[in-house]
ZASE-719902 format. One line per field, with one value per residue: residue in one letter; x negated, y, z negated of N, C-alpha, C in turn. Coordinates in Angstrom, 2 decimals. Atoms other than C-alpha are relative to their C-alpha. Example, Ala and Ser with C-alpha at 12.3 -4.5 7.8 and 13.67 -1.06 7.14 Angstrom:
# ZASE-719902
type (A,S)
npx (-0.89,0.82)
npy (-1.19,-1.19)
npz (0.00,0.06)
capx (-12.30,-13.67)
capy (-4.50,-1.06)
capz (-7.80,-7.14)
cpx (-0.90,0.77)
cpy (1.20,1.09)
cpz (0.00,-0.73)
//
This chain:
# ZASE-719902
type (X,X,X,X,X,X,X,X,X,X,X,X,X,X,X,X,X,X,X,X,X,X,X,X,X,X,X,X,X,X,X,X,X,X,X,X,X,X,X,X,X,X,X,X,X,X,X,X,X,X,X,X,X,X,X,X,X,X,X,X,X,X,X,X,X,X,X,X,X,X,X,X,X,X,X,X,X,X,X,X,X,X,X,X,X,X,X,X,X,X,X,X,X,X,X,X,X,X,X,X,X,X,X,X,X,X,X,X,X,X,X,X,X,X,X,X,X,X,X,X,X,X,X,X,X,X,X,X,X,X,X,X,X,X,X,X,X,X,X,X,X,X,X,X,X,X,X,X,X,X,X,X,X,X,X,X,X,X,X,X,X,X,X,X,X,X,X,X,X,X,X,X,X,X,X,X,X,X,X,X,X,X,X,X,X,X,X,X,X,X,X,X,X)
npx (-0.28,0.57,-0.95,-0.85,0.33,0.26,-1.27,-0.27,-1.17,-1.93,0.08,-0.65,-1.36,-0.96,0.48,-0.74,-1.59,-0.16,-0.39,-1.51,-1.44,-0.10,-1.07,-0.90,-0.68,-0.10,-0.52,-2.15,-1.04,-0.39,-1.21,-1.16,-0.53,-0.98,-0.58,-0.03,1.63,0.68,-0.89,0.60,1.20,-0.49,-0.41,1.36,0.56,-0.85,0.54,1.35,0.53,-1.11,-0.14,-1.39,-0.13,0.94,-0.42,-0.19,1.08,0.61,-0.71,0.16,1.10,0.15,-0.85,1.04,1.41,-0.46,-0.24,1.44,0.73,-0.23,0.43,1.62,0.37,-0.49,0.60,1.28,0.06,-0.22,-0.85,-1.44,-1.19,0.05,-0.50,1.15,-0.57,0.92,-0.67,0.25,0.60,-0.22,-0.80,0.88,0.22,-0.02,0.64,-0.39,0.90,-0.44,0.64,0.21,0.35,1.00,0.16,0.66,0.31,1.21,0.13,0.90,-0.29,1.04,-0.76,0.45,1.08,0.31,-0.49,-1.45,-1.03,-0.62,-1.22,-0.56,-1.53,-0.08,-1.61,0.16,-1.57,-0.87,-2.08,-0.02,-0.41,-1.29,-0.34,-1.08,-0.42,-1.31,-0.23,0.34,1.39,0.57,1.32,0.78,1.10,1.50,0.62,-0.72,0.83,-1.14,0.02,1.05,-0.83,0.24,0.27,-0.32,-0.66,-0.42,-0.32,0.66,0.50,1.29,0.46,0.26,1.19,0.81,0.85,-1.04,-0.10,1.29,-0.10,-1.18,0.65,0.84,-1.00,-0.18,0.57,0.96,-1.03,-0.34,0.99,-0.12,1.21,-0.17,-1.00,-1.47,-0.57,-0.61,-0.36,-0.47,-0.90,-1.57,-1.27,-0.34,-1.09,-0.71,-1.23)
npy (1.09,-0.85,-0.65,1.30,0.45,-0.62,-1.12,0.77,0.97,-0.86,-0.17,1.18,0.42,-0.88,0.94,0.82,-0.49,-0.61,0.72,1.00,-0.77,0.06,0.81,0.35,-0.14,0.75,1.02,-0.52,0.34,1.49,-0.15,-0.28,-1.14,-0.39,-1.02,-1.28,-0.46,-0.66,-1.44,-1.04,-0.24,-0.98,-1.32,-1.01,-0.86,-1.45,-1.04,-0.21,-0.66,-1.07,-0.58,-0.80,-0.03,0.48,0.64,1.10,1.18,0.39,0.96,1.69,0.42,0.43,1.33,0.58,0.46,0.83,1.90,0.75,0.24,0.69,1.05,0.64,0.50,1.13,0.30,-0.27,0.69,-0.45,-1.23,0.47,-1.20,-2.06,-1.80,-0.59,-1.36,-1.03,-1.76,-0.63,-1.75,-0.80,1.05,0.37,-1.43,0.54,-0.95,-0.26,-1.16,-1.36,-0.40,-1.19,-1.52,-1.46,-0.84,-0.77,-1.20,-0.91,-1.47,-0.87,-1.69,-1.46,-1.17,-0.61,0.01,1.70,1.08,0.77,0.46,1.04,0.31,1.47,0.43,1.54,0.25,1.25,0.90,1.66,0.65,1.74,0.73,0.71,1.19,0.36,1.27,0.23,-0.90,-0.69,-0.59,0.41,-0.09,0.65,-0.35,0.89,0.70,-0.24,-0.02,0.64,-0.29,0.45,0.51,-0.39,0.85,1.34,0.90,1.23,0.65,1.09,0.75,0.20,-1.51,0.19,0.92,-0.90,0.88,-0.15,-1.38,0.05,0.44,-0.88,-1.92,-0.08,0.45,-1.18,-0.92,0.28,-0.21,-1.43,-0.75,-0.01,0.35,0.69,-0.89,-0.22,1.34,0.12,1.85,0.78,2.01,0.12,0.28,1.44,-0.31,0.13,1.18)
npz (0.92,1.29,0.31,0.68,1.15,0.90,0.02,0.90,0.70,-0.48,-1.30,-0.58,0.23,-0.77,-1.70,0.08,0.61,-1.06,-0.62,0.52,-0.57,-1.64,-0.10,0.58,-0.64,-1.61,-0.55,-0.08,1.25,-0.53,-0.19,0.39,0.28,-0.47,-0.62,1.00,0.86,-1.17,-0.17,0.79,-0.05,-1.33,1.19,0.66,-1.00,-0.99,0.63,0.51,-1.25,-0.08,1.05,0.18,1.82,0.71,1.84,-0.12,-0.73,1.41,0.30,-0.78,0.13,1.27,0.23,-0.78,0.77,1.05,-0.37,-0.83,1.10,1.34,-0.32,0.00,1.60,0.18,-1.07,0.77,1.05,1.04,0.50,0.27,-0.32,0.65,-0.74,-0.16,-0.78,-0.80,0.01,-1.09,0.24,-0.61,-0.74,-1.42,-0.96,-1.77,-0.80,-1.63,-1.35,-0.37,-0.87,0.28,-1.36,0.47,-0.79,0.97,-0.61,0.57,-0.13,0.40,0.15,0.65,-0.29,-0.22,0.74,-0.83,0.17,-1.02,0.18,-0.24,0.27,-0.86,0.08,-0.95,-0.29,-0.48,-0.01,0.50,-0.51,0.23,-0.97,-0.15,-1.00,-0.83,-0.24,-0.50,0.26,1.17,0.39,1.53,-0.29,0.29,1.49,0.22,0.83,1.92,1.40,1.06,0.98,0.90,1.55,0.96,1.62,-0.27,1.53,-0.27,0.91,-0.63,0.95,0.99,0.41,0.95,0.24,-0.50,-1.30,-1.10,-0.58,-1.14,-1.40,-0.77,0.22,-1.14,-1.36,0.31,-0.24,-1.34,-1.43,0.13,0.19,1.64,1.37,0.81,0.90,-0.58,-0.61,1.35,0.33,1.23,-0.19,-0.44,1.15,0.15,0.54,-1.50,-1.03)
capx (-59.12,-61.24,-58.25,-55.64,-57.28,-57.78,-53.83,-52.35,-49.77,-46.66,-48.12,-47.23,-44.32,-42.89,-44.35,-42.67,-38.79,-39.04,-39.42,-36.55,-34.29,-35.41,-34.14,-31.30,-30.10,-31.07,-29.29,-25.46,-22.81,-21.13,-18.43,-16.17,-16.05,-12.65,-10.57,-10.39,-14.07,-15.05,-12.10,-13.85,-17.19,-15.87,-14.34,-17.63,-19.51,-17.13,-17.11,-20.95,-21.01,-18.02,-18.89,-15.21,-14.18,-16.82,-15.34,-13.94,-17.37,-18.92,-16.68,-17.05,-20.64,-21.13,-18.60,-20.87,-24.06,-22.23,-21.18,-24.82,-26.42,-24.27,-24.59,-28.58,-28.50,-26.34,-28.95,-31.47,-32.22,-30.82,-28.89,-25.32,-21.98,-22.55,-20.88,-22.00,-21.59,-23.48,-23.24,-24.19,-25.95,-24.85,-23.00,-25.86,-26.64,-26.06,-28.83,-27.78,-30.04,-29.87,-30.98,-33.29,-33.86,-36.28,-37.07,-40.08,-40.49,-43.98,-43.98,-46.39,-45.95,-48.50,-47.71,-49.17,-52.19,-53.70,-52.07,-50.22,-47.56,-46.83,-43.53,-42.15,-38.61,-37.85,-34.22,-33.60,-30.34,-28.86,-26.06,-25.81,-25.89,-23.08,-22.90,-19.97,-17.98,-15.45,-13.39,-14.54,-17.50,-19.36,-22.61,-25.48,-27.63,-30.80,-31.12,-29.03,-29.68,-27.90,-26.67,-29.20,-28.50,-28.35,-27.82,-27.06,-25.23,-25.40,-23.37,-25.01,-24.31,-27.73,-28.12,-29.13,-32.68,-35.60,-37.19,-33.63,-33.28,-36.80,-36.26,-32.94,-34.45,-37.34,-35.03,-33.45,-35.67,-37.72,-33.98,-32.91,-35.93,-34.36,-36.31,-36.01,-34.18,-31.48,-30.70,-28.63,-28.49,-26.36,-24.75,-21.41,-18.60,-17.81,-14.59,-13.77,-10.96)
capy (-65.62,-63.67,-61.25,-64.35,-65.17,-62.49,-61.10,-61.81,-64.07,-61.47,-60.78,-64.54,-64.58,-61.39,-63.48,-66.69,-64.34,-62.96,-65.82,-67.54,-64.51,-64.87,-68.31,-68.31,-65.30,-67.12,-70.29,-70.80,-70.75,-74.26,-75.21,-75.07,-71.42,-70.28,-67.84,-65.34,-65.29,-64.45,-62.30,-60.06,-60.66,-58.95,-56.25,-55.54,-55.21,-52.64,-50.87,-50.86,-49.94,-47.18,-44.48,-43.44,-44.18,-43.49,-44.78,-47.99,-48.99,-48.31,-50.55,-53.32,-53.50,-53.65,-56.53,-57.93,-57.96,-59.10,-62.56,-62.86,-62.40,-64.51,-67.11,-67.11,-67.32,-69.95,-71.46,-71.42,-73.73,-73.11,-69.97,-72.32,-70.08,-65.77,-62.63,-60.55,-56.48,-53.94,-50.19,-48.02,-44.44,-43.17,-44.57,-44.50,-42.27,-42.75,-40.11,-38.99,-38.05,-34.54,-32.82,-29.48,-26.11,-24.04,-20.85,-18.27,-14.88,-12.72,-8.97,-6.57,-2.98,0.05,2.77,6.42,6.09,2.47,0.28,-2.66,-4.83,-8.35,-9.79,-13.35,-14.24,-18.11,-19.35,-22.97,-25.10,-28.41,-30.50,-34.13,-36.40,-38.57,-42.43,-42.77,-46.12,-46.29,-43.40,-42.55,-40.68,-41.72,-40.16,-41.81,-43.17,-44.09,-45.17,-45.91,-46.10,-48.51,-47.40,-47.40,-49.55,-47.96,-51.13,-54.80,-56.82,-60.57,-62.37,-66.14,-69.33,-69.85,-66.02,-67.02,-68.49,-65.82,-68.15,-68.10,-63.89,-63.50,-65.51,-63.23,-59.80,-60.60,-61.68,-58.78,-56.65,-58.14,-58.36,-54.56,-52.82,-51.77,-51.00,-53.47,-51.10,-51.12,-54.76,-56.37,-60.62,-61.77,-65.55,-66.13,-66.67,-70.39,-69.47,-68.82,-69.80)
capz (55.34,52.46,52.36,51.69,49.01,47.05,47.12,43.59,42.13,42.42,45.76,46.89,44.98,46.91,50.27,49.41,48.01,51.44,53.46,51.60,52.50,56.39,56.08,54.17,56.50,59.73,58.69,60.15,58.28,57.85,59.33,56.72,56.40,56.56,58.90,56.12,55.09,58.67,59.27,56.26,57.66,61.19,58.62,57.31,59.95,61.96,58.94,58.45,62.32,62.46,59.38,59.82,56.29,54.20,50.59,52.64,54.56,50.85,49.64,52.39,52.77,48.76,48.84,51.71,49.90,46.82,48.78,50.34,47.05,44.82,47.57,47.45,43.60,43.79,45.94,42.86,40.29,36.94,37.40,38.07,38.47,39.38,39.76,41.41,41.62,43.63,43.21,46.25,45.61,48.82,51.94,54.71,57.32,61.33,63.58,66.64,69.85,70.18,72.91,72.04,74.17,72.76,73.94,72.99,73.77,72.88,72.56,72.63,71.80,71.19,70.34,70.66,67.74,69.85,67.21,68.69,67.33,68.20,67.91,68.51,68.82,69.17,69.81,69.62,70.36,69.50,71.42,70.84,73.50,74.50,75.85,78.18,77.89,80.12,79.40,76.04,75.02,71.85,70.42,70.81,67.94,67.65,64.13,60.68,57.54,55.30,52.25,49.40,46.25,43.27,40.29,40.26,37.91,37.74,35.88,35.58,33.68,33.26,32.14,28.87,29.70,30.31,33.10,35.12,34.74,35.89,38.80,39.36,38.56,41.08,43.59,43.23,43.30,46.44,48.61,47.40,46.32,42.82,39.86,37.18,34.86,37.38,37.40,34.67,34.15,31.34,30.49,31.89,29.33,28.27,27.56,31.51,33.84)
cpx (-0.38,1.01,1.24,-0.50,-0.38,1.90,0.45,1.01,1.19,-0.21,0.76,1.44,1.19,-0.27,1.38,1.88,0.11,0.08,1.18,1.05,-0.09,0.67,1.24,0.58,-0.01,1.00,1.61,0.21,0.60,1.06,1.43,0.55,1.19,0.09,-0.57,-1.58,-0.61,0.73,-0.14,-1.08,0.02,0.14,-1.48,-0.80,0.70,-0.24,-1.20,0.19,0.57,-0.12,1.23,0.70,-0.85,0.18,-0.13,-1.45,-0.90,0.12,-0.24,-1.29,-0.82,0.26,-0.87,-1.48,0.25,-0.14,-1.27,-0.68,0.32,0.08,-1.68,-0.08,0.82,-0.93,-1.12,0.12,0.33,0.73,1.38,0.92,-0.55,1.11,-0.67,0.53,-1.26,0.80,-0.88,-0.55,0.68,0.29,-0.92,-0.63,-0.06,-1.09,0.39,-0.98,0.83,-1.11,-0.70,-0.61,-0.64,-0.71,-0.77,0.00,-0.66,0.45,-0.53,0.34,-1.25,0.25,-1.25,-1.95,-1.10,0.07,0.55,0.47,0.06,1.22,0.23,1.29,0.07,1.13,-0.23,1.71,-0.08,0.93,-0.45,0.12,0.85,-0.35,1.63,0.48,1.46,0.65,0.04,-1.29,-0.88,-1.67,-0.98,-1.17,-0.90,-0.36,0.98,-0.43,1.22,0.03,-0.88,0.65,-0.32,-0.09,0.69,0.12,0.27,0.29,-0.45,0.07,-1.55,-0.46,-0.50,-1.76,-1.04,-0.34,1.02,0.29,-1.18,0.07,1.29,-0.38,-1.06,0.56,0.62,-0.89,-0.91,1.26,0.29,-1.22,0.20,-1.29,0.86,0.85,1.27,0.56,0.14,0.38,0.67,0.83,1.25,1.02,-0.12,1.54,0.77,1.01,-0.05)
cpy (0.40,0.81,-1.03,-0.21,0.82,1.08,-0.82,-0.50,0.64,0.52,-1.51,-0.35,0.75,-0.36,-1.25,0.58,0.22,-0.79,-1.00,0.84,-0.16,-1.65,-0.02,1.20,-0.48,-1.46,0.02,-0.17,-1.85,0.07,0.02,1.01,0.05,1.32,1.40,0.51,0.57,0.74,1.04,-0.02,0.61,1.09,0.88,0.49,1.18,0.91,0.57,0.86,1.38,0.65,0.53,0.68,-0.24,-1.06,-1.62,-1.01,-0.53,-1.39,-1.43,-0.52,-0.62,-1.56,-1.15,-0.53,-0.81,-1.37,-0.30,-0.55,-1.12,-1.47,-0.66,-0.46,-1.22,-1.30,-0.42,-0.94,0.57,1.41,-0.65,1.18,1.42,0.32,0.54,1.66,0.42,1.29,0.66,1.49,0.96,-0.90,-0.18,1.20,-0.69,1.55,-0.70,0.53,1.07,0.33,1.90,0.53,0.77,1.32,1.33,0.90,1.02,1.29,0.97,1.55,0.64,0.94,1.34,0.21,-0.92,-0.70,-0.53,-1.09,-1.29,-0.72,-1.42,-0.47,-1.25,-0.55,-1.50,-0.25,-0.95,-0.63,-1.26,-0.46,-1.02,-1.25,-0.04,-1.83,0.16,1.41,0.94,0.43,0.23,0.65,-1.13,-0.20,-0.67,-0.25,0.23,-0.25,-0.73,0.88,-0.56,-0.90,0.59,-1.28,-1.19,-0.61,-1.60,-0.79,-1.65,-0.84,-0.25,1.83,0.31,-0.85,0.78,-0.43,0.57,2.11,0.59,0.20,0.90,1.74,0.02,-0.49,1.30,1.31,-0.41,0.26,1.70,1.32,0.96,-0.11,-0.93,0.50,0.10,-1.41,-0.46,-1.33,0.10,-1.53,0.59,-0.49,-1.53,-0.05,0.41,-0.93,-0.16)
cpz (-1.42,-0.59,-0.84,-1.56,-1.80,-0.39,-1.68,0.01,0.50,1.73,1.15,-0.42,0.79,1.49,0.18,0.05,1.85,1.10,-0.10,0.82,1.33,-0.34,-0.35,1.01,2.17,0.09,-0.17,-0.80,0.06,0.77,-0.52,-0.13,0.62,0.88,-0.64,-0.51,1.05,0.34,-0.61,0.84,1.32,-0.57,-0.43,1.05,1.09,-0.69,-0.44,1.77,0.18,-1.63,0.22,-1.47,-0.81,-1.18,0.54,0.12,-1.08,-0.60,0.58,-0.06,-1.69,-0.21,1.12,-0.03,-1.61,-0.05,0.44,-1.18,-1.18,0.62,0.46,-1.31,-0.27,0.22,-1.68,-1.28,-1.48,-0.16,0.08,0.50,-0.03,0.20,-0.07,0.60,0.78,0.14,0.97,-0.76,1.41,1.51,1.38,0.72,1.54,0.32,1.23,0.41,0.54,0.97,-0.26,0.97,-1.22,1.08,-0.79,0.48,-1.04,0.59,-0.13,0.25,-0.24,-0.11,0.04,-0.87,0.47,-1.13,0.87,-1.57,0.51,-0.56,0.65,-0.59,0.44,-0.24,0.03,0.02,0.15,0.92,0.13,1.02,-0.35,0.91,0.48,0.04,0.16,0.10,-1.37,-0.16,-1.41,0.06,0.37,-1.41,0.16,-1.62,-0.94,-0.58,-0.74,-0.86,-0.51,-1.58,-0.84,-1.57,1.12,-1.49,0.43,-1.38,-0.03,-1.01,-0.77,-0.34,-1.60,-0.24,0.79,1.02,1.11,0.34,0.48,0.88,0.76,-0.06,1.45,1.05,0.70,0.66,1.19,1.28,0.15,-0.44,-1.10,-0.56,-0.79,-1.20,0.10,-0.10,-1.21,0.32,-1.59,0.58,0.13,-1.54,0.32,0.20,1.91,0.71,1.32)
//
C-alpha cells in the first residue's frame, strides 16, 4: 500500500490511459456498424494474420489503428472532429518453430615433439516445423510482432488548445509507445466540407 502511494502523477495518468484503452477495446461494437466497416475489419485482420502482402497488410493495419484511434479521441472531451494518420517503420515480423540438430565433434592430435592440438568442429541445422491442416501444411508460429509505429498525426478541432494536445500526445504515446517528437496535433480547418 506504501508503494501505491508513492508512484507519481504521470505514473497514474499512464495507469488510468491504459485502463481506458482495456475498456474501450473490450467494449462491442454497436449495432449500427455497417456491413462494410466489418467487412474491412475481417480485411484487416487476415491481412495482419497472413504476411503475404507486405505493402497491403502495412497498409491495412495502419488504416486499422487509424479508425481505433480516431474513435478513442473522439471519445475525449474537447478534442471534437480527427484525422487520423499512422506511419509504420516496418511491417512486423511472424517466428517460426524451428527444429535444431546440433552436432559436436572433439579432436585430439599429438604429434611427434608431445605437443597436442585440440580441435572442435560443430555443425548445426535448421528446418522449420510444419502444422498440418487438412491437406495443407503451414509453418508453425509461435510469436508475431506487430508492426512498430513510427509517427502520428492528429488532426483535431480542438487542436488549437494546449490542454486538448496534451491529452492527445499522452494518449498517444501511452497506446503506441512513440516519442513525443513523433506525434503531431494541429486544429482542423474551419473552412472544411
Amino acid at each position: 500500500m506504501n508503494r501505491l502511494r508513492q508512484l507519481k502523477k504521470s505514473d497514474w495518468i499512464a495507469i488510468a490511459l491504459t485502463g481506458v484503452l482495456i475498456l474501450i477495446i473490450a467494449m462491442p461494437l454497436s449495432p449500427k456498424q455497417s456491413d462494410s466497416e466489418s467487412t474491412a475489419e475481417q480485411e484487416t485482420a487476415a491481412a495482419v494474420l497472413d504476411p503475404g502482402s507486405t505493402q497491403d497488410s502495412q497498409n491495412v493495419y495502419a488504416a486499422a489503428m487509424e479508425k481505433r484511434l480516431k474513435h478513442v479521441l473522439g471519445q475525449m472531451e474537447g478534442v471534437g472532429e480527427t484525422e487520423v494518420m499512422i506511419t509504420l517503420s516496418d511491417s512486423g515480423e511472424t517466428i517460426v518453430e524451428k527444429d535444431q540438430k546440433e552436432q559436436r565433434n572433439r579432436i585430439e592430435e599429438s604429434d611427434a615433439g608431445g605437443g597436442t592440438r585440440t580441435t572442435t568442429e560443430q555443425e548445426t541445422e535448421e528446418t522449420t516445423v510444419y502444422v498440418e491442416n487438412g491437406s495443407e501444411k503451414q509453418p508453425y508460429v509461435t510469436k508475431e510482432v506487430l508492426p512498430k509505429v513510427e509517427g502520428v498525426l492528429v488532426v483535431a478541432e480542438g487542436g488549437d488548445d494546449p490542454r486538448v494536445i496534451s491529452d492527445i500526445s499522452d494518449t498517444v504515446m501511452a497506446l503506441f509507445r512513440v516519442e513525443a517528437h513523433k506525434i503531431k496535433v494541429v486544429k482542423m480547418s474551419s473552412s472544411r466540407e
